[in-house]
C-alpha positions as CSV (number, residue, x, y, z in Angstrom):
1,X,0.0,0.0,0.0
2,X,2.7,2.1,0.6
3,X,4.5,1.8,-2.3
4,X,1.0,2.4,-4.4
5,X,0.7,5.9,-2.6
6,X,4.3,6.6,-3.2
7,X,3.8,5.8,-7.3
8,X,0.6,8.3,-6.8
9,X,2.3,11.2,-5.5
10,X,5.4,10.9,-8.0
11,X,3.2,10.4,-10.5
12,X,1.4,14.0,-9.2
13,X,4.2,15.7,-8.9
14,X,6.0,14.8,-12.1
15,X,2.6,15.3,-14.4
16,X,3.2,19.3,-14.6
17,X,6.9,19.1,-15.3
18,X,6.5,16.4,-17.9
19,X,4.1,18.5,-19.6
20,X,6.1,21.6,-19.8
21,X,8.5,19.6,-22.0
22,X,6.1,18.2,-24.5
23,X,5.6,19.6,-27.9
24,X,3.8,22.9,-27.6
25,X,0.3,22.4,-30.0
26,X,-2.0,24.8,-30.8
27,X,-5.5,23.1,-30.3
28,X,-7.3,26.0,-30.9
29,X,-6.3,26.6,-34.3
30,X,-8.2,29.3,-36.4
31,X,-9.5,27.4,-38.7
32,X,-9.6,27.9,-42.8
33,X,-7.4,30.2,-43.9
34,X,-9.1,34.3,-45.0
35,X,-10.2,34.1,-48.9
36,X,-8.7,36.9,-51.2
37,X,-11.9,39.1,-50.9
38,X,-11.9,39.0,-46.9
39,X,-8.3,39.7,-47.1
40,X,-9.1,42.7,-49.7
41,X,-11.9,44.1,-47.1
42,X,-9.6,43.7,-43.9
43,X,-7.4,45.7,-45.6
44,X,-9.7,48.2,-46.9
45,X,-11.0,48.8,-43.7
46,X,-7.6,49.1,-41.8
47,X,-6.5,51.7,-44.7
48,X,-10.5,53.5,-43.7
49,X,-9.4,53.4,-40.0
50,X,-6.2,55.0,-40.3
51,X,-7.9,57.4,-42.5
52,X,-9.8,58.6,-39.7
53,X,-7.2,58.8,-37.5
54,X,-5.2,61.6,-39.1
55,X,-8.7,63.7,-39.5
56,X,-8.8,63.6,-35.3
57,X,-7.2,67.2,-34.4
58,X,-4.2,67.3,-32.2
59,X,-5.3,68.7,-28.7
60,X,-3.8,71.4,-27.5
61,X,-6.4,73.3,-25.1
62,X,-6.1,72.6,-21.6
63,X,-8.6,70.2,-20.5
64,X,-9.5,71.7,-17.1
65,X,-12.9,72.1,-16.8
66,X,-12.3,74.6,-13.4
67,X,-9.6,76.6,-14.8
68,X,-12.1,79.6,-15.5
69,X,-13.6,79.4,-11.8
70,X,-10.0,79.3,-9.8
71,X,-8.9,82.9,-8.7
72,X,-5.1,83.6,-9.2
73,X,-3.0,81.6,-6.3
74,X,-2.8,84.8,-3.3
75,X,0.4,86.4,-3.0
76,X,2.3,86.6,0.0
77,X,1.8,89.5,2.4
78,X,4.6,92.0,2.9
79,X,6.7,91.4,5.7
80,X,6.6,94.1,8.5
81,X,9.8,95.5,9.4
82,X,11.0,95.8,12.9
83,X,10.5,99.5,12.8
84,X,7.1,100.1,12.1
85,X,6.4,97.4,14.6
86,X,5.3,97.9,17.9
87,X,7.7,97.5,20.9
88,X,7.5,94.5,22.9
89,X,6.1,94.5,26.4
90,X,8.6,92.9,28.8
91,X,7.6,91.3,31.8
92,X,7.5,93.5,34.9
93,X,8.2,92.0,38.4
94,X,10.7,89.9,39.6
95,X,12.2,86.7,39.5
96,X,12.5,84.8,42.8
97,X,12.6,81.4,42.5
């Protein structure tokens, strides 16, 4: 019994490496190749799409729907200088500790 449960997991383990050596096969092939006259209208529709593509104008407009709405950024207020300021109280009393 023991050497049946052995074969079982070597056999499970060794299944997905054995299959990454096989021959690769494509089983979902796609089918009959394209007649001249679907080939003809692939390509006249590719050359249609492109077409359209080069009628798309480049765009070069911001696309920011709340630019109109936003006030310029606010500038920095001037800094006083130490004159024009008023003089700094200083503590009155004394220090006893």
């Amino acid at each position: 019994m023991k050497l049946f449960r052995m074969a079982a997991v070597l056999a499970l383990v060794a299944g997905p490496a054995f299959a990454q050596d096989s021959p690769h096969i494509n089983l979902m092939a796609d089918g009959p190749s394209k007649t001249e006259d679907e080939k003809a209208a692939d390509a006249a529709r590719d050359k249609a799409y492109k077409e359209t593509l080069k009628k798309i104008p480049d765009a070069k407009a911001s696309s920011d729907p709340w630019g109109g709405m936003r006030a310029d950024p606010p500038q920095p207020a001037p800094k006083a200088s130490a004159a024009t300021s008023a003089p700094k109280k200083t503590k009155a009393g004394t220090a006893a500790n």
